[in-house]
C-alpha positions as CSV (number, residue, x, y, z in Angstrom):
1,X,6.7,-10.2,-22.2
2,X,9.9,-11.3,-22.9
3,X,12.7,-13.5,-21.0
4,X,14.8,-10.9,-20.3
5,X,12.4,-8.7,-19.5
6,X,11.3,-11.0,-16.6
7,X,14.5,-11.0,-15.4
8,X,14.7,-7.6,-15.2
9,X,12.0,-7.2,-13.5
10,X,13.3,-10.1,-10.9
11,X,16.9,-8.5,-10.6
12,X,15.2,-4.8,-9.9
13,X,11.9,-5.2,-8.0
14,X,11.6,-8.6,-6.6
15,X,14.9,-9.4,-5.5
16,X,15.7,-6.0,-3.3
17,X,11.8,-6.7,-2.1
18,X,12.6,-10.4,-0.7
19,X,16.0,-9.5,0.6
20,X,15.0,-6.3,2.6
21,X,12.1,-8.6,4.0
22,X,14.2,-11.6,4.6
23,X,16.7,-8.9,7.0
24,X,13.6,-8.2,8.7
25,X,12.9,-12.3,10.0
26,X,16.5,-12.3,10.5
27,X,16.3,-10.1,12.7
28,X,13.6,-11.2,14.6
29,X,15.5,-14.3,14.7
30,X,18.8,-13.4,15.7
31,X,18.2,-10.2,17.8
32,X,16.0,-11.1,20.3
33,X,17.0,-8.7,22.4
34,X,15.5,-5.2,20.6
35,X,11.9,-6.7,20.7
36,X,10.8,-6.0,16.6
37,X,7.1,-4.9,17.6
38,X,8.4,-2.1,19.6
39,X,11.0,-1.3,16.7
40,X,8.4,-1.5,13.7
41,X,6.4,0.6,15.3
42,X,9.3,3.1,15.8
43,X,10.2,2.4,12.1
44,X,6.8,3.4,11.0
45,X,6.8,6.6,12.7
46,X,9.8,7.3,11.6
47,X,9.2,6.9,7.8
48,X,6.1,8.9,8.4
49,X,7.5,12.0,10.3
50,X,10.6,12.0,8.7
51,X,11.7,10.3,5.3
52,X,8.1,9.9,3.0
53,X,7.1,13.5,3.3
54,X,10.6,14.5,1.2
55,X,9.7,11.8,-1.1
56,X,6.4,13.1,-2.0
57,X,7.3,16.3,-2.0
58,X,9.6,15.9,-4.9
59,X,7.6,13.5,-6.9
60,X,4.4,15.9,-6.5
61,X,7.2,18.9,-7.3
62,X,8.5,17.8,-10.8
63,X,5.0,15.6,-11.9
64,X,3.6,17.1,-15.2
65,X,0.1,16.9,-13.9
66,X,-2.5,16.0,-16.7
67,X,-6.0,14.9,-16.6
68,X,-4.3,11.7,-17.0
69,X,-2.3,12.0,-14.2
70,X,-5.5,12.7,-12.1
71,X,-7.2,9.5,-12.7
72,X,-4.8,7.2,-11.2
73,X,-6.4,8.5,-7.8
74,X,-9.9,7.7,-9.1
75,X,-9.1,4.1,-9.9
76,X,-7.1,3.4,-7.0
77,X,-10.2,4.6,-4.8
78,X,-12.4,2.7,-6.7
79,X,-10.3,-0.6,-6.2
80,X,-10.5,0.3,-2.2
81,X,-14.2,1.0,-2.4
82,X,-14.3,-2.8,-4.8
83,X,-12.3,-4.7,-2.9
84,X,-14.4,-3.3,1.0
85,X,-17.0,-3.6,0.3
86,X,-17.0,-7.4,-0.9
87,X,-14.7,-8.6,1.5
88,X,-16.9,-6.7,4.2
89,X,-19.8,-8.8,3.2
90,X,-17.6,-12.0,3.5
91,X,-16.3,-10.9,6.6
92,X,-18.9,-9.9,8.2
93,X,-22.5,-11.0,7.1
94,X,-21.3,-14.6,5.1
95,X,-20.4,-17.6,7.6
96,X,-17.0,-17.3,6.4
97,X,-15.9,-14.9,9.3
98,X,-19.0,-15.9,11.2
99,X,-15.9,-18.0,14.2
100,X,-13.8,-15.1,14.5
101,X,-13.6,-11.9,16.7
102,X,-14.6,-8.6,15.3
103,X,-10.5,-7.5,16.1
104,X,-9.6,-10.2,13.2
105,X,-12.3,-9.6,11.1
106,X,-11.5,-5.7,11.0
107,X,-7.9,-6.7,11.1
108,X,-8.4,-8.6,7.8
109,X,-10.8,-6.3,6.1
110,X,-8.3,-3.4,6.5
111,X,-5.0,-5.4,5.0
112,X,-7.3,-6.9,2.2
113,X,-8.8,-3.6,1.3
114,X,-5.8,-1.2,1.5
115,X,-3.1,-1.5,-0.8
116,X,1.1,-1.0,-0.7
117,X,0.2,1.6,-3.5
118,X,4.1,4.0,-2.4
119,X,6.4,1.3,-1.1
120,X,6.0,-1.4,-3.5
121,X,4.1,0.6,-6.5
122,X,6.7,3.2,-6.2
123,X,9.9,0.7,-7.5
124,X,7.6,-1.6,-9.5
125,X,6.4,2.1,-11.4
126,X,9.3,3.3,-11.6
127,X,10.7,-0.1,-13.1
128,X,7.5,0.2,-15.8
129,X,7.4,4.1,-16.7
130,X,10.5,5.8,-15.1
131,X,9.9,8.8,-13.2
132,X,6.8,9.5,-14.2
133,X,5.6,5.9,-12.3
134,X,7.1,7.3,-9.8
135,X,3.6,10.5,-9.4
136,X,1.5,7.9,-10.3
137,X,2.5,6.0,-6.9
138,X,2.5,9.3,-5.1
139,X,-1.2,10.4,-6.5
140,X,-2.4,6.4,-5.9
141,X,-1.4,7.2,-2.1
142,X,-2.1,10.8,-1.1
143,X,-5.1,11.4,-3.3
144,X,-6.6,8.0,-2.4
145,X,-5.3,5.5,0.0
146,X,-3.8,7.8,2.9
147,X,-7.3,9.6,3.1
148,X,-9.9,7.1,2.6
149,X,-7.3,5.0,5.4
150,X,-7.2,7.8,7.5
151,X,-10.9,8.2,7.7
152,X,-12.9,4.8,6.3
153,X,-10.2,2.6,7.9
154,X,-10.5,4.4,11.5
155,X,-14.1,4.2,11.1
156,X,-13.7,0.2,10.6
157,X,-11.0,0.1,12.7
158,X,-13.1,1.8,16.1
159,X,-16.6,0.9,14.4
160,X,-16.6,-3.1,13.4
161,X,-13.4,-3.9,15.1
162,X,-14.9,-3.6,18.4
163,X,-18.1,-5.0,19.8
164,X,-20.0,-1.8,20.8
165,X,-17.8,0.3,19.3
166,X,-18.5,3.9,18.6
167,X,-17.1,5.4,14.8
168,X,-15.5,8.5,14.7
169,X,-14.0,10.8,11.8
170,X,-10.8,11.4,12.4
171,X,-10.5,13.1,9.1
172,X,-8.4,15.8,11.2
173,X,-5.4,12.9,11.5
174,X,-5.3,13.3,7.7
175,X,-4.2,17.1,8.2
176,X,-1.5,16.6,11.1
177,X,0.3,14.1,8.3
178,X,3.6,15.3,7.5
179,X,3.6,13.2,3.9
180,X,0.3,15.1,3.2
181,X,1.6,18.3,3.9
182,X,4.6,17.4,1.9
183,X,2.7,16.7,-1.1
184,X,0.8,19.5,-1.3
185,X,3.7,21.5,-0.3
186,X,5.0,20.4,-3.8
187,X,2.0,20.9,-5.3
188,X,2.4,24.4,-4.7
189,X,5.7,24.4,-6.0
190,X,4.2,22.8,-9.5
191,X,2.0,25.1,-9.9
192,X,3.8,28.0,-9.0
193,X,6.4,27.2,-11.1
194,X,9.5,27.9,-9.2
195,X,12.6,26.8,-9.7
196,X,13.9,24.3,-7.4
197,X,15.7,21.3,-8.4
198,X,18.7,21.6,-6.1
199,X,15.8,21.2,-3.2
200,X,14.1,18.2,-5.3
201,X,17.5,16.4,-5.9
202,X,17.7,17.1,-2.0
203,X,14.5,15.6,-0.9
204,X,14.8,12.7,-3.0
205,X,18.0,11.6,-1.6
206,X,16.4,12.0,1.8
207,X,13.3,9.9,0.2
208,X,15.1,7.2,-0.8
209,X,15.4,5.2,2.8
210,X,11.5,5.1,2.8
211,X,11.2,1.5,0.9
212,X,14.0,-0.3,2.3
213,X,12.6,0.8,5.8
214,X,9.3,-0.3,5.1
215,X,10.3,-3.6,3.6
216,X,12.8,-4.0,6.7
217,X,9.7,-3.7,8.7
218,X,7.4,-5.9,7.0
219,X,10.0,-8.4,8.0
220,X,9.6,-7.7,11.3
221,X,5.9,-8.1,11.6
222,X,5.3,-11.4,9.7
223,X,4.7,-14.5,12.3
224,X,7.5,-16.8,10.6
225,X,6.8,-19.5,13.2
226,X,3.1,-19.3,12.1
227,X,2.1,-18.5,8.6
228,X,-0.7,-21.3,7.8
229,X,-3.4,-18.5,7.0
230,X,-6.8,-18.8,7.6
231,X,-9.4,-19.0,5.2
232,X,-10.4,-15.3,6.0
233,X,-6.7,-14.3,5.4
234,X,-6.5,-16.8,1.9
235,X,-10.0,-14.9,1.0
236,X,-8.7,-11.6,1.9
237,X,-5.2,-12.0,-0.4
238,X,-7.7,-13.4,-3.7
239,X,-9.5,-10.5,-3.4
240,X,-6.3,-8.1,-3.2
241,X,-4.0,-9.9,-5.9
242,X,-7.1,-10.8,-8.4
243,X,-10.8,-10.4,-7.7
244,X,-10.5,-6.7,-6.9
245,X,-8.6,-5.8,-10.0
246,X,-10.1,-7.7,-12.2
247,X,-13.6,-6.1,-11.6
248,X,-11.8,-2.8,-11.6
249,X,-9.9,-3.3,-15.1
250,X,-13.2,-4.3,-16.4
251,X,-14.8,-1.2,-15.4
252,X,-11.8,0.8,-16.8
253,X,-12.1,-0.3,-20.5
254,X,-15.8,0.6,-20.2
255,X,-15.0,4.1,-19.2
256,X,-11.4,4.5,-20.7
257,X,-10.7,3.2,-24.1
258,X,-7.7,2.7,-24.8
259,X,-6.3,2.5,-21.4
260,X,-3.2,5.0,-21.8
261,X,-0.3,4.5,-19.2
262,X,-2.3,6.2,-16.4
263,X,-4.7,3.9,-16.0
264,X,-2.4,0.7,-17.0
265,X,-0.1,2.1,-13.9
266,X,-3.3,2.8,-11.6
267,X,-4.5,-0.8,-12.1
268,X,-1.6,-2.1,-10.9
269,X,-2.1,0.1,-7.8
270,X,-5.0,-1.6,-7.1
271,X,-3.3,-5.1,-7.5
272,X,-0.4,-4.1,-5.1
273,X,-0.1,-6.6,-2.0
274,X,-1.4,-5.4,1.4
275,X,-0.4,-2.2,2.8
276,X,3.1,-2.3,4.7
277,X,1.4,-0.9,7.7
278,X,-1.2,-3.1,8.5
279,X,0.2,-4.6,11.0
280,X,1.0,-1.2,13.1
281,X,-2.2,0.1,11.9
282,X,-3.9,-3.0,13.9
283,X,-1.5,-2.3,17.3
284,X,-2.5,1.5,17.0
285,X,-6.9,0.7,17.1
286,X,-6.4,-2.8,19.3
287,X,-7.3,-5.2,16.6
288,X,-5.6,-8.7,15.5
289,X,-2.0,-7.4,14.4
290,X,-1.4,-11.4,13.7
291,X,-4.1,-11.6,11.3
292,X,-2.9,-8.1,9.7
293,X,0.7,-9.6,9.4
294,X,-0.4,-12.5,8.2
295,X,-2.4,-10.9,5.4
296,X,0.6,-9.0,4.7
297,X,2.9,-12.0,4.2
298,X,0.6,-14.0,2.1
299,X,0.0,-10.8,-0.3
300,X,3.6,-10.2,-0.8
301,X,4.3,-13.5,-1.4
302,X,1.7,-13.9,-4.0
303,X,2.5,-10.6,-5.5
304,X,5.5,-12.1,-6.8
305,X,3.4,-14.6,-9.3
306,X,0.7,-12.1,-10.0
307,X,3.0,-8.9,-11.0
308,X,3.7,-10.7,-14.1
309,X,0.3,-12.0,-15.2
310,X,-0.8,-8.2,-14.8
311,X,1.7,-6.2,-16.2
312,X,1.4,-9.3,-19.4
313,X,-2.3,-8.6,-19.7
314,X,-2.6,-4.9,-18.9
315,X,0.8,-3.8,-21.5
């Protein structure tokens, strides 16, 4: 890894990353008066409804899907299932979360467990292996993470994150998603073989406000007056930036040997910082949004120092 290299990647990735973010606590700062909870919830729904599902579309419609294509899913769910199901025994049967509600400890297990696999694995891809990390970050996040959110992270959410609680599948959410929709809308296209660039061209331009938005309102949900984590939230980020991946890449190189580009791009998946709507995702089932933000913050932050190490000892 070389110098410029580094700078590259600090000029292209890094640098957009902390200044969308940094708008976001300026805003919070300086325009009290358009409260940024109830704007980064509208923010969410609006990259939801309106500008992910063109941006999967076109990365689902022009992917050359291979069987090496089709295993970034498979790793990314296994660093999910990994990184869970640890930090659900720390959480929740260790005395480490043993002072803290159920809303925080659910809060915490979902930012530590689900990954920012689109809206930072999309540009840091992208950076790495042009358009083609740009399907890996799609697959990473509608074949894995969006699902197994949808319905294991409802069932925590409703299930541990509430005394009493009663867990439900609401695997039918998954289906009313518009960015699912959109990517098996492309998906069709693919496979069909029809000829639509002027559409894909199209959809990408629409797709291209997603990040910014998302980073923008990341901004807004980080507690800048407050960001001394606690050791949950420290625990949670290890496990996300470096225990979780770790295990994962050593189960890779049993299974796949030599890791091809694929996997190299899905391992980063899994070492992505916390999902950019945790914090939402906490408001929506009641639990600790704080502790979500929080997470959120510390993982971004921390991405920036272990992005490098990865991508040194994975390429």
């Amino acid at each position: 890894m070389t110098p410029a290299f580094l700078v590259d990647l600090l000029l292209q990735v890094w640098l957009p990353i902390a200044l969308l973010v940094a708008a976001g606590g300026l805003w919070v700062r300086y325009r009290p008066q358009f409260p940024a909870e109830t704007l980064r919830i509208q923010l969410n729904r609006l990259v939801v409804d309106v500008f992910a599902p063109p941006l999967l579309f076109a990365l689902s419609a022009q992917a050359e899907i291979t069987p090496q294509l089709l295993t970034v899913p498979l790793i990314t769910a296994t660093g999910i299932a990994v990184s869970g199901g640890l930090l659900y025994l720390l959480l929740f049967r260790s005395p480490l979360g043993a002072p803290y509600s159920s809303q925080t400890k659910a809060a915490i297990l979902l930012a530590g467990t689900f990954g920012n696999v689109l809206f930072m694995g999309y540009p840091t891809l992208t950076f790495l292996y042009g358009d083609h990390g740009g399907s890996y970050a799609a697959f990473a996040d509608v074949l894995a993470s969006t699902p197994i959110l949808w319905t294991l992270g409802v069932w925590i959410a409703t299930r541990l994150g509430h005394e009493g609680g009663h867990g439900h599948s609401l695997f039918r959410i998954v289906l009313t998603l518009p960015p699912v929709w959109a990517f098996v809308l492309g998906f069709a296209v693919n496979f069909a073989g029809l000829e639509v660039t002027p559409l894909i061209k199209a959809a990408k331009l629409m797709g291209q406000a997603t990040i910014p938005i998302m980073l923008f309102a990341l901004g807004l949900s980080i507690p800048w007056g407050r960001l001394r984590p606690c050791p949950p939230v420290a625990v949670a980020v290890a496990f996300k930036l470096v225990v979780a991946p770790l295990i994962v890449w050593l189960l890779a190189r049993q299974v796949f040997q030599p890791l091809a580009d694929a996997q190299v791009a899905a391992l980063l998946e899994v070492a992505m910082p916390t999902m950019l709507m945790a914090a939402s995702f906490a408001d929506r089932f009641h639990l600790d949004a704080r502790a979500a933000a929080l997470t959120a913050a510390w993982s971004s932050l921390g991405f920036l120092v272990t992005l490098p190490v990865w991508i040194f000892l994975l390429r």
